[in-house]
N, C-alpha and C positions, 0 to 999 in steps of 0.2 A: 758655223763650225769652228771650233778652237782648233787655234793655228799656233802650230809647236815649232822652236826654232833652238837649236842646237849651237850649243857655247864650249868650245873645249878647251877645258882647263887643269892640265895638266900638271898640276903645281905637286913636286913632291918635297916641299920645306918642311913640314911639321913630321914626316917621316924621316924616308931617306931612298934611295934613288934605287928603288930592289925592281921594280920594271911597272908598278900601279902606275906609270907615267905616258903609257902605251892604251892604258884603257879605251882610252878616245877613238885610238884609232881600229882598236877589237872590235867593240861596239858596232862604229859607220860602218865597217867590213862585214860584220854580220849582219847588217839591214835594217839598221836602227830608224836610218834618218826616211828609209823608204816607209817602214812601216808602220812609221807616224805622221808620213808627209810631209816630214819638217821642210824647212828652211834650213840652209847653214849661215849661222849669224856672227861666224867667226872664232877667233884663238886668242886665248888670252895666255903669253906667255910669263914664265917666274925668272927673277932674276937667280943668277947663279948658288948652289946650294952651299952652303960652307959648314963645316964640322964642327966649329968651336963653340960649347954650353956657354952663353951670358953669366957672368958670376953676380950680377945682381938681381936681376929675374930668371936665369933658371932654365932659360927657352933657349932652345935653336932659333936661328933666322928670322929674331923677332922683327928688323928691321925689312928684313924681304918678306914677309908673311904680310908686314902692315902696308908695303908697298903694293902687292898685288893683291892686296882684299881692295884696297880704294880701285885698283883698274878694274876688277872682276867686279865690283860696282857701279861702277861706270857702263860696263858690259849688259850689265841684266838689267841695269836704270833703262837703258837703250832699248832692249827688246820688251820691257815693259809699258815702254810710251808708245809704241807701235799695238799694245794689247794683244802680245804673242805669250805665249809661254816657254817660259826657260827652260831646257834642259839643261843643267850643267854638267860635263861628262868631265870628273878629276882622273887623273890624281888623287890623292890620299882625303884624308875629312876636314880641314884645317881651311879648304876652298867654302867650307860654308858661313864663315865669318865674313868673306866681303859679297855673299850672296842677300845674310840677313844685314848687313849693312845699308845694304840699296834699299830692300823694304823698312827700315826701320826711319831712312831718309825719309820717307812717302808716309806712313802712317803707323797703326798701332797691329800688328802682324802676329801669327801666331806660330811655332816650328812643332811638325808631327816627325819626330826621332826615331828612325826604324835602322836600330842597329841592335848587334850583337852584345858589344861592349857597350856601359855607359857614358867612357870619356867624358868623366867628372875629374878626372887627376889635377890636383893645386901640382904647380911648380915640383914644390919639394919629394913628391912623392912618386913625380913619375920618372921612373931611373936613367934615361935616356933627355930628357928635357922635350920630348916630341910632341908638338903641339896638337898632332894628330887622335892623342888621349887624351886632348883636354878641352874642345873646342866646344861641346856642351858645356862646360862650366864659363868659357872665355864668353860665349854669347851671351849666357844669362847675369853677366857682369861681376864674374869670379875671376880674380887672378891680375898679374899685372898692366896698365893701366895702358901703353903701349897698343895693347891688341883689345881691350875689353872697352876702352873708353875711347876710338876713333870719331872724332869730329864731336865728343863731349857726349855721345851720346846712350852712355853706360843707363841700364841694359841693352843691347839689340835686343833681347825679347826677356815678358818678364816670365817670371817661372811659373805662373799659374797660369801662362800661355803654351804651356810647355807641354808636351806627352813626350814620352820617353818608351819605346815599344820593341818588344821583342830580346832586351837583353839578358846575358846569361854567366854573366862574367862575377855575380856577386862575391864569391868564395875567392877569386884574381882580387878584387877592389879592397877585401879585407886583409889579404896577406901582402900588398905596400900599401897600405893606409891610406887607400884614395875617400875623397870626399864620399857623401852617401849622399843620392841622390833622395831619398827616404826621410830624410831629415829636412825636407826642403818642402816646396809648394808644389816640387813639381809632378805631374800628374803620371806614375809609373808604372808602367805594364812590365812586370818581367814574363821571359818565356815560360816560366812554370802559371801566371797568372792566366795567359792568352791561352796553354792549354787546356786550365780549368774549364774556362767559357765558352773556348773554341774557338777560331782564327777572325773570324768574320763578326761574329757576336763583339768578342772584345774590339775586335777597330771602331763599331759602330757606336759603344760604349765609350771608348776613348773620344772620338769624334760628339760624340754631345758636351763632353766637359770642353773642348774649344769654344761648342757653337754659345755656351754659354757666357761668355767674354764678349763683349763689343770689339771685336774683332775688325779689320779690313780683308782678313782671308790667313792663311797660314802656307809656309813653306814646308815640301815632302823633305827630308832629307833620306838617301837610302845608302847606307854601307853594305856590300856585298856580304860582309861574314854574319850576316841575321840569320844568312840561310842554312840549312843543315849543311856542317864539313862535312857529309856524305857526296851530296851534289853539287858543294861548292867549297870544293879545298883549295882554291887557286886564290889564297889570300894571304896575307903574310905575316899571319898572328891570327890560326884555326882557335875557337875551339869546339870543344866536347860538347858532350850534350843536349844532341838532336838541333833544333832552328829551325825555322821556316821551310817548307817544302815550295817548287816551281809554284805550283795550283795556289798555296796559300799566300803568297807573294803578289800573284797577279789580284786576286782579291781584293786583298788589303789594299791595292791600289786603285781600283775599281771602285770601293766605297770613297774612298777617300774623292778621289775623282767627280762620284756623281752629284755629292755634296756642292760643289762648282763652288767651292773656296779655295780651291787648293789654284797656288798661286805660281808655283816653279817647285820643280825636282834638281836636288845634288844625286849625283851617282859615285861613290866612291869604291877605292880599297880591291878591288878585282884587280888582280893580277896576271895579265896574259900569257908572262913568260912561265908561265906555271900551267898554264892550256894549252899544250902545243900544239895538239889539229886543229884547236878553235870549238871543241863539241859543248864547251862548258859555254862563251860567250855566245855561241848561238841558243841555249837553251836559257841564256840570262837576260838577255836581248827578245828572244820571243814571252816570257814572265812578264817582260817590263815594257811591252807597246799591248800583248794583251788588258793587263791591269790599266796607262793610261788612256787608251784611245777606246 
């Protein structure tokens, strides 16, 4: 039986401190770690957050972003030698650079993208410098050298390892001239695409262009705002546009799952202080041990 062990990593560097810092502990509180039977394999904490943009890359907190991807690597190298499965519960998206770090140490790894937004933003164009709308491009070896090239080993994944699923932000990405994921190798579902085909059809579709790579397995990554801002507004950058429903959520994780490549989950971007009863992260929390377990 796969045995799931919970990593929380609460890093809000490539954001900023709006409370997605707290996730970790919404989550365990709603019955995360029972209803997966995890393990707790411990906290990985961020050095202090500081406000000043780099005037030569662009980015917030490059140097604390690249400090705690190499520990948060460290972390899931660990529960990886043990043959657990990582949960990693952030914090903002920026935590999945020292996630795919650690796989990229160990072999040739694939990343399945299931967020709202693309977070393909170069530097220049993301007005804020948050590394948290760029960290797809930062893994697939876009952007400064810093965060993209750690232990020399630009790309963490390559882009035709890449699915990109469920996004809905095109019309955002063309009004500040972010990169196009379109232009790229990378294999892109947007949510107008997935509803063509239907939620489940397209994963399983997406999930064969991996299986076609000589692969070692691929990492889940999940941003909370995939989901419809109907049933999930507790995020700090909604949008429009309908997004994944609870049932189609848990799905998509379901397939991905049975495939038995999937390798570790990042959980980002939910924001608790925005849930005050808790109704949202017990209904995020039961989507997301339905889909893995």
């Amino acid at each position: 039986m796969l045995q799931f062990s919970v990593i929380d990593a609460p890093s809000i560097l490539g954001l900023k401190p709006t409370g997605v810092e707290t996730l970790p502990e919404a989550l365990k509180k709603a019955g995360l770690i029972q209803g997966l039977h995890a393990e707790y394999a411990g906290r990985v904490d961020a050095p202090p957050y500081k406000l000043k943009r780099d005037k030569s890359t662009l980015l917030l907190n490059q140097h604390s972003i690249r400090e705690f991807s190499l520990r948060l690597a460290e972390k899931v190298a660990g529960v990886r030698k043990k043959e657990h499965f990582p949960v990693v519960l952030g914090g903002d998206c920026s935590i999945l650079i020292g996630c795919m770090l650690a796989l990229r140490r160990s072999g040739k790894y694939g990343l399945f993208f299931i967020d709202g937004h693309a977070d393909f933003y170069q530097p220049e164009a993301e007005p804020n410098g948050e590394v948290a709308s760029m960290e797809l491009a930062i893994v697939s070896g876009r952007g400064p050298g810093i965060l993209t090239d750690i232990d020399g080993l630009r790309p963490l994944v390559y882009d035709e390892d890449i699915i990109a699923f469920g996004y809905r932000d095109t019309e955002e990405q063309k009004e500040y001239a972010s990169q196009d994921i379109l232009e790229t190798s990378i294999n892109a579902f947007s949510l107008e695409q997935i509803r063509s085909l239907g939620s489940a059809k397209a994963a399983q579709k997406a999930l064969e262009r991996l299986q076609k790579s000589q692969l070692n397995g691929f990492w889940i990554h999940l941003d909370a705002d995939v989901l419809d801002n109907a049933i999930m507004p507790a995020v700090d950058y909604p949008l429009q546009g309908g997004g994944l429903q609870w049932d189609e959520l848990s799905d998509l994780l379901r397939v991905l799952m049975v495939s038995d490549q999937a390798k570790g989950i990042t959980i980002t971007i939910f924001n608790p202080t925005l849930d005050p009863d808790g109704s949202i992260a017990s209904k995020f929390t039961q989507s997301i041990i339905a889909g893995l377990s």
